[in-house]
LOTORDO-651407 format. One record per residue (C-alpha): residue number from 1; x, y, z; residue in one letter. Coordinates in Angstrom, 3 decimals. Example, Ala and Ser with C-alpha at 12.3 -4.5 7.8 and 13.67 -1.06 7.14 Angstrom:
REM LOTORDO-651407
1|12.300|-4.500|7.800|a
2|13.670|-1.060|7.140|s
REM end
This chain:
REM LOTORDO-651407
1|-202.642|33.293|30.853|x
2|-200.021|30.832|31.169|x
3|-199.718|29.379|34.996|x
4|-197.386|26.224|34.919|x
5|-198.595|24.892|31.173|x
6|-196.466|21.928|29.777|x
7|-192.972|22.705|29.070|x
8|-191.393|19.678|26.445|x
9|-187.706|19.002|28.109|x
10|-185.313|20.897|26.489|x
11|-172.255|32.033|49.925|x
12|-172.115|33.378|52.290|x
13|-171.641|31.824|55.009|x
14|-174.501|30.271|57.377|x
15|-175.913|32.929|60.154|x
16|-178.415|30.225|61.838|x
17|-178.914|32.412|64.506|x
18|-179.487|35.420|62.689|x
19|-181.879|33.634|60.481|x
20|-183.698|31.865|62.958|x
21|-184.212|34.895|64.894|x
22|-185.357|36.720|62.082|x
23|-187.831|34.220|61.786|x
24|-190.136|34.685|64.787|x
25|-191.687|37.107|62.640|x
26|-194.039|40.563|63.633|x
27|-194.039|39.738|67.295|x
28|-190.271|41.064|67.389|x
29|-190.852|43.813|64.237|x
30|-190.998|46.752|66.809|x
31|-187.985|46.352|68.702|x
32|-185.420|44.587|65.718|x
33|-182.992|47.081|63.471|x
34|-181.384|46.446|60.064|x
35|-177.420|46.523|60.398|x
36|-176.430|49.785|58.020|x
37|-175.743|47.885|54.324|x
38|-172.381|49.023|52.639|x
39|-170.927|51.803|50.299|x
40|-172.162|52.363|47.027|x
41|-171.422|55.066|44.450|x
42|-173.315|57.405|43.907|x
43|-175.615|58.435|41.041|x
44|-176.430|62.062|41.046|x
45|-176.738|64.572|44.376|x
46|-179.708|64.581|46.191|x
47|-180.847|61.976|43.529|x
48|-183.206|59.398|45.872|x
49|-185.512|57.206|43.962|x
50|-187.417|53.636|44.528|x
51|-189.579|51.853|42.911|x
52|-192.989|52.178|43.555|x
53|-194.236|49.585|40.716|x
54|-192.490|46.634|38.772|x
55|-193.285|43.355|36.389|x
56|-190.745|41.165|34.694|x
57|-190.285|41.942|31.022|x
58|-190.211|38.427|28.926|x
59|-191.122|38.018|25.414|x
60|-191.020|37.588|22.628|x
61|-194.124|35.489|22.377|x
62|-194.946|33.207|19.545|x
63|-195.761|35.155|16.364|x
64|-199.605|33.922|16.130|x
65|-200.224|35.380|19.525|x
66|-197.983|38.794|19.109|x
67|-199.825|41.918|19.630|x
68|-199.887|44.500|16.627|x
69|-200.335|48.111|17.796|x
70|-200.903|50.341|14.457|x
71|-200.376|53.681|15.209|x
72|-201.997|53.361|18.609|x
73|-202.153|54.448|22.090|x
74|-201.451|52.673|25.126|x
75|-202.936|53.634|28.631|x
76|-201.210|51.102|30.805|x
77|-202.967|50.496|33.975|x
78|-200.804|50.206|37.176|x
79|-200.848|50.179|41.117|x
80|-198.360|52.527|43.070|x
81|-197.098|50.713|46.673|x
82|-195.349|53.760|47.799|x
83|-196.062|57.560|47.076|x
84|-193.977|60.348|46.270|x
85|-193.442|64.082|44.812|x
86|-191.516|63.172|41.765|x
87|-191.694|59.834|39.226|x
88|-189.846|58.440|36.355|x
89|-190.553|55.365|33.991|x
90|-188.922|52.605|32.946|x
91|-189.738|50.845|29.524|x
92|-188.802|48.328|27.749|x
93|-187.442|46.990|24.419|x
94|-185.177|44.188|25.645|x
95|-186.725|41.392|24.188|x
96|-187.452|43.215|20.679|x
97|-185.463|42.493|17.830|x
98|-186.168|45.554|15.775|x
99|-186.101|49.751|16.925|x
100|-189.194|50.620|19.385|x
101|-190.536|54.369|17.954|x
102|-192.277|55.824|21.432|x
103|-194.018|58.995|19.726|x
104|-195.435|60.559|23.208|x
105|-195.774|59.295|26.432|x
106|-197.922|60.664|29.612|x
107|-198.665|59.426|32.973|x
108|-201.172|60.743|35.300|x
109|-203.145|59.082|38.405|x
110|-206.707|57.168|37.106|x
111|-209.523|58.376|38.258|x
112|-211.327|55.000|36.463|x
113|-211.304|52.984|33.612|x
114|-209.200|54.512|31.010|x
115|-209.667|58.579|32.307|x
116|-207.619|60.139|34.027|x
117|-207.293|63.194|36.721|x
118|-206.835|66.202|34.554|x
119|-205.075|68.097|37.559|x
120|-202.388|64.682|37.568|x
121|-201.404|64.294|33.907|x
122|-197.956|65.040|32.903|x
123|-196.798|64.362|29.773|x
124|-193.329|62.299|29.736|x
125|-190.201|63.012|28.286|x
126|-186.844|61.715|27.270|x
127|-183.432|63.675|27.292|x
128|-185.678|66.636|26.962|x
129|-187.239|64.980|24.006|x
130|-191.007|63.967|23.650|x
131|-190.221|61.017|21.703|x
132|-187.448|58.341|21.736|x
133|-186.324|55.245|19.707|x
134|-185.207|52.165|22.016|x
135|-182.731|50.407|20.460|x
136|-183.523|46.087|20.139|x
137|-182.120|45.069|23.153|x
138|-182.359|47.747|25.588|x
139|-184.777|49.825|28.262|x
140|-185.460|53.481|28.104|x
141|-185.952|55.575|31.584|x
142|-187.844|58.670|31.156|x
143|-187.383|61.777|32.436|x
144|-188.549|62.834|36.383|x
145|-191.477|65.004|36.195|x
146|-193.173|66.516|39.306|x
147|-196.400|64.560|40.563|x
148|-197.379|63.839|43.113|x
149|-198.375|59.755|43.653|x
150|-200.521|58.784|46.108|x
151|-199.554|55.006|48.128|x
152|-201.663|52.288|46.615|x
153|-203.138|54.212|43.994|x
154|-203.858|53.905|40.195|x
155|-201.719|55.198|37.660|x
156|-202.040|55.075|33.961|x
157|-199.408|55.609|31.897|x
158|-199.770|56.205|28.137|x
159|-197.539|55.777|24.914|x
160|-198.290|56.620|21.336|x
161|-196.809|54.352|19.113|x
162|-196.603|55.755|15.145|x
163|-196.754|53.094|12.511|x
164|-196.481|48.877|13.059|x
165|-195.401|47.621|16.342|x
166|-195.137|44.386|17.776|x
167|-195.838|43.916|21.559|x
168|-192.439|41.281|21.655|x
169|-191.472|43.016|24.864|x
170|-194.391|42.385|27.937|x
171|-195.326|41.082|30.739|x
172|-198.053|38.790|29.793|x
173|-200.009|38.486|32.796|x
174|-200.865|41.514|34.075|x
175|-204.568|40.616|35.965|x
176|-205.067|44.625|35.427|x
177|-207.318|45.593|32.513|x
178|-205.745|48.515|30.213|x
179|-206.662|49.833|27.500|x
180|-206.239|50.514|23.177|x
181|-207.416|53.453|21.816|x
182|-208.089|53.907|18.059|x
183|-206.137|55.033|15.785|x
184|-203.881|57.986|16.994|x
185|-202.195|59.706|20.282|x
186|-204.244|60.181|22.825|x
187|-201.703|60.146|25.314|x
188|-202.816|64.416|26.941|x
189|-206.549|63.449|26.478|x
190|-208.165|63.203|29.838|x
191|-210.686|60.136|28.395|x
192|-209.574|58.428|25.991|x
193|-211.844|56.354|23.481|x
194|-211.005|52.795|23.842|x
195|-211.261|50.470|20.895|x
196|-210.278|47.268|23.066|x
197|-209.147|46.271|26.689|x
198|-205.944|44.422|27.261|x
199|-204.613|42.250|30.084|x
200|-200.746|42.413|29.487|x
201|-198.409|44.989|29.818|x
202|-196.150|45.699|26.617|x
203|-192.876|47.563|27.075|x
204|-193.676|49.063|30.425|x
205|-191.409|47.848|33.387|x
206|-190.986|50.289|36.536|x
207|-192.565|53.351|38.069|x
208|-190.122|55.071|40.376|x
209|-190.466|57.527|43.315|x
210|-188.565|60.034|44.648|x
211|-187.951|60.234|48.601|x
212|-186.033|58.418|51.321|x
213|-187.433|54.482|50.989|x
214|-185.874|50.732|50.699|x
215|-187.402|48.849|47.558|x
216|-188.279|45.418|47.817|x
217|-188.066|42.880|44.737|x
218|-190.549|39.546|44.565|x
219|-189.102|37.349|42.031|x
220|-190.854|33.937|41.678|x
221|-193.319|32.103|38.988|x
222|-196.830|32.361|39.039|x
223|-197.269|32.121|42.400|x
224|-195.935|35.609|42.935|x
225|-197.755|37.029|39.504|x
226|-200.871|36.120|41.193|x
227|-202.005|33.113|39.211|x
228|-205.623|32.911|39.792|x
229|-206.114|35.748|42.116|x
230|-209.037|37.832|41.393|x
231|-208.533|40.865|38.437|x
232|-208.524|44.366|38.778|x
233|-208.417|44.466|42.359|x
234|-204.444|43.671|43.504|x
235|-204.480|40.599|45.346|x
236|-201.761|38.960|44.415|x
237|-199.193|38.164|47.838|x
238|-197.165|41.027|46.886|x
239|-200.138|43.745|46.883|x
240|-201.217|42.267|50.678|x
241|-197.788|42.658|51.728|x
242|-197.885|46.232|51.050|x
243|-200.647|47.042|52.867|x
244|-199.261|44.532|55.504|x
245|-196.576|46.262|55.326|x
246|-197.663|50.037|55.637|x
247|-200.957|49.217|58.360|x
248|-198.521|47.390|60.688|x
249|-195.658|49.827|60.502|x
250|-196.709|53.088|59.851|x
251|-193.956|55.038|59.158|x
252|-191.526|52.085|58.899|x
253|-193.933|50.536|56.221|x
254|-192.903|52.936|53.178|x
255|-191.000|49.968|51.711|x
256|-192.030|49.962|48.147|x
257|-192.352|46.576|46.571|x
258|-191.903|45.454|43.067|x
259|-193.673|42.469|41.763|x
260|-190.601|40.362|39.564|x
261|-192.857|36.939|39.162|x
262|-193.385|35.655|35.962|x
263|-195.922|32.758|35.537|x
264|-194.294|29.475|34.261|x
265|-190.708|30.870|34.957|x
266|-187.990|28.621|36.316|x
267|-184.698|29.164|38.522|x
268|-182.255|26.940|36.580|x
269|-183.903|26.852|32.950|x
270|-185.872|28.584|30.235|x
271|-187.232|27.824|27.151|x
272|-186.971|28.736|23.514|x
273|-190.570|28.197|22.716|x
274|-191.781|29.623|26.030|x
275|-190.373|32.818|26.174|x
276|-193.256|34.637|27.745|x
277|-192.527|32.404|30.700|x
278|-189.699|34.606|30.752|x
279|-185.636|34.085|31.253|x
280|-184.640|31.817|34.236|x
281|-183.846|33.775|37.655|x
282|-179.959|33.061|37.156|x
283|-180.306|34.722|34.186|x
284|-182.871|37.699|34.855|x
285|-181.348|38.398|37.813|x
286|-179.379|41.300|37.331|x
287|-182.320|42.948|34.860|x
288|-184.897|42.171|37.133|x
289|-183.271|42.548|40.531|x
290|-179.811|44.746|40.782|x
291|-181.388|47.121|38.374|x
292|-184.386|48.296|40.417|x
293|-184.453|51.627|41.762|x
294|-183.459|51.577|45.715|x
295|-183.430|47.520|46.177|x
296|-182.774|46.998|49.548|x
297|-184.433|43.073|49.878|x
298|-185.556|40.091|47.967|x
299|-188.264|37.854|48.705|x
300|-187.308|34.802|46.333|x
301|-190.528|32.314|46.002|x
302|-188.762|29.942|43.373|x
303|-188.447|26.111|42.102|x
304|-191.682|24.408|41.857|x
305|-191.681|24.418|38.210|x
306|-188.092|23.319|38.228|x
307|-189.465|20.506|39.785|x
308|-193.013|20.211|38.161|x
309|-191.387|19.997|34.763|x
310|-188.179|17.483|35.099|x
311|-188.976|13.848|34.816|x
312|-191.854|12.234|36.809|x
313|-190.061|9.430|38.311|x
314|-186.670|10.844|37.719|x
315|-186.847|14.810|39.266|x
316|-184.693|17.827|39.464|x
317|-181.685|16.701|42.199|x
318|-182.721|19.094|45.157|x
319|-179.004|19.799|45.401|x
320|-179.085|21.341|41.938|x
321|-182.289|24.114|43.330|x
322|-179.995|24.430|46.594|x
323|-177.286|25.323|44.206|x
324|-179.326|28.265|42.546|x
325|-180.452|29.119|45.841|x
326|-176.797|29.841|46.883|x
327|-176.239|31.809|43.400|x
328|-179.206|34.024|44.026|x
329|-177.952|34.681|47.927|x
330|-174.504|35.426|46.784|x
331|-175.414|37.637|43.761|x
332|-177.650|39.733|46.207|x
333|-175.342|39.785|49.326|x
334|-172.885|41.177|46.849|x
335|-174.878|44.023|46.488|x
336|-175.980|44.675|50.151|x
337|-179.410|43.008|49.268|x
338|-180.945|40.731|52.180|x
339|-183.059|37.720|51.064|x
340|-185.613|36.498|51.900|x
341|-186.515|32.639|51.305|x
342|-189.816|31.423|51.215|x
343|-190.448|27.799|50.983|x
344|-192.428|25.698|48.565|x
345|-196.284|25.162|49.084|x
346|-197.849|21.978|49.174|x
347|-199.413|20.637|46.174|x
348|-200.213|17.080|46.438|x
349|-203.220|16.998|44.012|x
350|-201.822|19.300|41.402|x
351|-201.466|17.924|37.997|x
352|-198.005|17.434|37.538|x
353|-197.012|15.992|41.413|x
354|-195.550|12.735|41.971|x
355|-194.057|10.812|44.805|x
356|-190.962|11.482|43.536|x
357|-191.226|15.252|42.890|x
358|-192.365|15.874|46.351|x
359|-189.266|14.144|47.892|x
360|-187.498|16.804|45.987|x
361|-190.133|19.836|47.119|x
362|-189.595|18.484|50.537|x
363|-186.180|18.426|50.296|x
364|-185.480|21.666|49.142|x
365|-187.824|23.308|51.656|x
366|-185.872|21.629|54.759|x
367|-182.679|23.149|53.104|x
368|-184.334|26.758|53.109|x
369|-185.470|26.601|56.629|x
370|-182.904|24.718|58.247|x
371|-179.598|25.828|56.298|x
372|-179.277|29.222|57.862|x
373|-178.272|30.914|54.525|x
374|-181.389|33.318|54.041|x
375|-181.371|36.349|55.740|x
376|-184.900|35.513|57.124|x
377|-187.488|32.702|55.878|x
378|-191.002|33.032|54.845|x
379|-192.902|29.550|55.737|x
380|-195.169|29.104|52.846|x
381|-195.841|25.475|53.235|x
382|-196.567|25.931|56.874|x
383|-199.108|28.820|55.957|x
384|-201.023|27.031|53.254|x
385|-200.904|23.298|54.319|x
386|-203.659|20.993|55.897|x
387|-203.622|20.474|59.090|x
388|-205.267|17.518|58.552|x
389|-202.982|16.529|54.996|x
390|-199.888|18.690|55.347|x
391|-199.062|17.548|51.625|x
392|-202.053|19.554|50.471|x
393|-202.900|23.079|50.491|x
394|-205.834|23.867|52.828|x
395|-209.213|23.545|51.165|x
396|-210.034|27.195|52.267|x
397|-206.661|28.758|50.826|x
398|-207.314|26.607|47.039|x
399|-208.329|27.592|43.894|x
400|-209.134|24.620|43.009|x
401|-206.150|23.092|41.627|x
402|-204.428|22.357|44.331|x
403|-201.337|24.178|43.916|x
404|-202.588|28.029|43.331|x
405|-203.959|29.928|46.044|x
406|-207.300|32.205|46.116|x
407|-207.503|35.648|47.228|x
408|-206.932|34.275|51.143|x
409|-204.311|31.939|49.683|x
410|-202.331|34.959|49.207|x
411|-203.107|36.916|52.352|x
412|-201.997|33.962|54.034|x
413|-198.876|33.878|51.982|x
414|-198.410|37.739|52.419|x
415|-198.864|36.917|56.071|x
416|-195.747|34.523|56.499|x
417|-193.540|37.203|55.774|x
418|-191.603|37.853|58.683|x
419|-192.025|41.979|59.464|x
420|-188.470|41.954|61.102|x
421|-185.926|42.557|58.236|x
422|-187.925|45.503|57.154|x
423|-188.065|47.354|60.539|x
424|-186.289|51.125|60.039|x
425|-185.946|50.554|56.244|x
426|-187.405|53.639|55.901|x
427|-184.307|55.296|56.820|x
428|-181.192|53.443|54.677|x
429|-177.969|55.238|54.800|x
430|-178.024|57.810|51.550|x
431|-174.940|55.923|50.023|x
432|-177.722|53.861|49.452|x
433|-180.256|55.677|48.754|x
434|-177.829|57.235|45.515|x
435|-177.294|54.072|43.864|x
436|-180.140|54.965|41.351|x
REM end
């Protein structure tokens, strides 16, 4: 796990009433609509697809901690937000330096642990093709197949990998448990033998959906990966905004949501001998954002490392976040993307806070309410805080560190989301709906 570990140094223009309307939140969710977004070209007719599941590819890790895989297979563990009749995966090679050799891949809907639903397993294929070689450097995108995905349900997908291979694409901190079989592809057997769990997720970076639905993408550090959430059981603040999302609206709530955090990642930095923290937002942004399947919004939960891990008595500028604020918010309004800011928790107590870095949290967060630039803001800080010490996080939202949430950290956190923007989403003009 790495959550916020020592790092060694290494727009548009301002709607405040828009935004500040926006803000009120669920109160106004019945009776608000989203203004149609623009034009985009289209990918294929009748061709609708969003993204049911996500994580942030980032690798490679250092070489003593690399997984080895010798000809293996893989039954990735995963949790749907949305449903639909049809799916496709995405995987992943883009932080490998050598040829990825997928020998077969499956998916199907878990019925628990590492079996499956015999009635649900498909096997996977690319260009018509059972197996595929991703290039060093580059994703794959299987083929659809016809299943049909239940909303916030399991599914495992499975890839045989012949010969040596190095896990130098993943997301490293899954908090799902999948699974390693022995030796050999297992990927149509309905329980397979397991020769060790796992808690990452190599090479595997999207689930998509077919069916009219707006996708929306959670980019952030390890407070949106769910540092120190409970395991196995999706409570991270993106999993309780789904089912926010889908018992308040009904209908309206088939938004799928994508979970983009990457513990220990940064807005404005990366670096070269953290790489499983992942690239820095500026830089993942197109990967991890333009490139998902129907993205419609962003929720962007960003900058308390940036702050955590500049000088002590010398921090991060706040004009320098507020900068990569306004490159995130024109990158996305480019694309017809609203975004969503949410503000910095409270963290007095944490390891790495200062006098000093809290000017600059507190700072920032003004700008993100007050600047009118977001197309709605998530109050974080005013969800979490004390009453009693608003610098600190309230003793019944803590993990213990003073900066992480528990379980009802999250829900809380999942519960500052204002419901407006997403109101009638489930109905985006199909020039949308064909971008992918």
């Amino acid at each position: 796990m790495h959550e916020l570990s020592p790092v060694p140094p290494s727009g548009r223009s301002a709607r405040p009433a828009r935004r500040n309307f926006l803000r009120a939140g669920p109160l106004l969710a019945a009776s608000l609509a989203v203004p149609a977004l623009p034009a985009h070209a289209q990918s294929g007719a009748g061709e609708h697809w969003s993204a049911t599941w996500g994580a942030a590819p980032a690798g490679p890790p250092p070489s003593a901690s690399t997984q080895s895989f010798t000809s293996q297979t893989l039954r990735l563990v995963v949790h749907t937000s949305i449903g639909g009749n049809r799916v496709r995966v995405r995987f992943s090679n883009e932080m490998g330096g050598t040829p990825l050799r997928i020998g077969a891949a499956s998916i199907a809907v878990r019925s628990s642990s590492s079996a499956v639903l015999q009635s649900t397993l498909r096997p996977l294929a690319f260009g018509g093709q059972s197996a595929i070689t991703i290039p060093a450097g580059a994703p794959a995108l299987s083929d659809p197949v016809e299943l049909s995905v239940p909303a916030q349900a399991d599914l495992a997908i499975s890839l045989y990998l012949p010969g040596s291979v190095q896990a130098t694409t993943l997301h490293d901190m899954a908090l799902t448990s999948s699974y390693l079989s022995p030796a050999g592809d297992y990927t149509s057997s309905i329980a397979m033998p397991v020769s060790r769990t796992i808690t990452s997720w190599p090479f595997l970076t999207e689930v998509d959906v077919d069916g009219p639905a707006s996708t929306l993408v959670a980019i952030g550090d390890s407070l949106t990966d769910g540092a120190r959430s409970t395991g196995n059981v999706n409570r991270r603040w993106p999993d309780y905004l789904v089912r926010r999302l889908q018992g308040s609206l009904g209908a309206g709530g088939r938004i799928g949501v994508v979970n983009r955090g990457i513990s220990a990642n940064l807005l404005l930095n990366d670096y070269a001998t953290a790489l499983v923290a992942g690239h820095d937002v500026l830089e993942r942004f197109d990967r991890d954002v333009l490139a998902t399947a129907g993205v419609r919004y962003l929720a962007l939960l960003i900058g308390i490392n940036d702050i955590s891990y500049s000088p002590s008595s010398n921090p991060i500028p706040a004009a320098d976040l507020i900068a990569g604020y306004r490159q995130v918010i024109a990158r996305a309004h480019a694309h017809g993307i609203s975004v969503i800011g949410a503000t910095l928790p409270p963290w007095e107590g944490f390891v790495y806070y200062t006098p000093a870095r809290e000017a600059v949290r507190r700072a920032a967060n003004s700008w993100i309410r007050n600047s009118g630039e977001f197309d709605a803001v998530a109050d974080i800080e005013a969800a979490l805080r004390d009453p009693q010490d608003p610098a600190r996080i309230l003793p019944a939202y803590d993990s213990s560190d003073h900066l992480h949430p528990n379980d009802a950290g999250y829900q809380a956190i999942a519960s500052a989301f204002p419901l407006a923007p997403f109101v009638a989403a489930t109905t985006p003009p199909l020039d949308f709906l064909n971008r992918y």
